[in-house]
C-alpha positions in Angstrom: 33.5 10.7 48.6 33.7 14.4 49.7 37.5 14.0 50.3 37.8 12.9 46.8 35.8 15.5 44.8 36.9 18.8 45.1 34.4 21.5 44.5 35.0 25.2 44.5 32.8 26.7 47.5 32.4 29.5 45.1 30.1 28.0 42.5 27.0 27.6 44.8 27.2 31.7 45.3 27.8 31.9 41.3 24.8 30.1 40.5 22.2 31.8 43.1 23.2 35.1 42.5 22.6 33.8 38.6 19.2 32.6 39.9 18.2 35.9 41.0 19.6 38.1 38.2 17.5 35.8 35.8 14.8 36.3 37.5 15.0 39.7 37.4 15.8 39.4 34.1 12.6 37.9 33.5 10.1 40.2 35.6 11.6 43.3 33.8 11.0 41.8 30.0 7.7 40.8 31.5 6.8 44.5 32.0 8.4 45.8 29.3 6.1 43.6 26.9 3.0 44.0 28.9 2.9 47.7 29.4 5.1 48.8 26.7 4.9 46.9 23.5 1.5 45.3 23.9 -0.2 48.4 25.4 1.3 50.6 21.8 -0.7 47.7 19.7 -3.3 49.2 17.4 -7.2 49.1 18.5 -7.7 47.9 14.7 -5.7 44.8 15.6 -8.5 42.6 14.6 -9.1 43.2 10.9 -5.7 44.0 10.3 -5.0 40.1 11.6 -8.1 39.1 10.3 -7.3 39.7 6.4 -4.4 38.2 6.5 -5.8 34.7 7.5 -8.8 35.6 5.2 -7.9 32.7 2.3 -7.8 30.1 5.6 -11.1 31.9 7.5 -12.9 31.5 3.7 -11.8 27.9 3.4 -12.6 27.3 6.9 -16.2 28.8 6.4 -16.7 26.8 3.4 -16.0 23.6 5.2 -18.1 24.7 8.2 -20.8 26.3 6.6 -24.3 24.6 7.1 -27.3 24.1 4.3 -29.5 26.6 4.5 -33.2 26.2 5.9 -36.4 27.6 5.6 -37.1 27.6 9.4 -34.3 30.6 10.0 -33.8 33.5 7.8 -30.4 33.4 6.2 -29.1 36.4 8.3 -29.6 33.8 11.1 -27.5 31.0 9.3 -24.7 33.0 8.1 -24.0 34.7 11.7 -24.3 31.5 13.5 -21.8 29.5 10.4 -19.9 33.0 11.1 -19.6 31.9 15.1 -18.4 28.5 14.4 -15.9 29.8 12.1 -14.8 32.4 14.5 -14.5 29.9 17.3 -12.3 27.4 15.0 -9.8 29.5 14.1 -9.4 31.4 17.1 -8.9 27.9 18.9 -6.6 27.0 16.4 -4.3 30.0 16.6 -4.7 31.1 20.0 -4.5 34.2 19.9 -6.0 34.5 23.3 -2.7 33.9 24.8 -1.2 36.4 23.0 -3.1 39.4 23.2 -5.0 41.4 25.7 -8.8 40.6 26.1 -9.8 43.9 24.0 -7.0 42.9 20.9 -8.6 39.4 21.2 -12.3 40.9 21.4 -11.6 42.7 18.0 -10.2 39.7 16.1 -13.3 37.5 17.0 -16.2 40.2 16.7 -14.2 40.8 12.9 -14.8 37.6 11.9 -18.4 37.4 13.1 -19.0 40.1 11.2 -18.5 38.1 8.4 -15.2 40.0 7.6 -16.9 43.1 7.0 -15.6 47.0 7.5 -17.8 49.0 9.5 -19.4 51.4 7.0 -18.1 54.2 9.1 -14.6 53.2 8.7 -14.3 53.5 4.7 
């Protein structure tokens, strides 16, 4: 069939130098969103994400949320009910893929807090 199918010799070039200009493309988006926009994203990430799931991360501690005992005190209870909550919705939303370790740190130590500001932060 060769002799009946007639193919510009051109279009093999065309499509690897396409190849290669995509991928370069690619690599230089790539650094632009790792060092550029995600590097210039706020330290205070966490809350700031945090509150605005806080009507889900409520609900979500509601449903989670254990009896209380007599064995632990409820400081105990409340920041383990505050881990499980923390660990649902973070592997709901994945947020890990996202953002860095340090953006994702903040989110989850937020909502272990019990969605609390620092004192020193008011």
């Amino acid at each position: 069939f060769p002799s009946v199918i007639t193919l510009d010799e051109d279009y093999p070039f065309w499509l690897a130098s396409g190849a290669v200009c995509a991928a370069i493309l690619a690599t230089v988006f790539f650094f632009v969103v790792e060092y550029v926009v995600r590097y210039n994203l706020s330290p205070q990430l966490g809350p700031f994400v945090s509150e605005l799931f806080r009507d889900e991360i409520e609900a979500m501690f509601n449903d989670l949320a254990q009896r209380q005992n007599d064995i632990d005190t409820k400081v105990v209870q409340d920041r383990e009910n505050w881990e499980y909550v923390a660990r649902e919705f973070l592997h709901k939303y994945r947020f890990d893929t996202v953002f860095a370790a340090d953006r994702f740190g903040t989110i989850l130590q937020y909502i272990q807090s019990g969605m609390k500001q620092p004192a020193d932060s008011k």
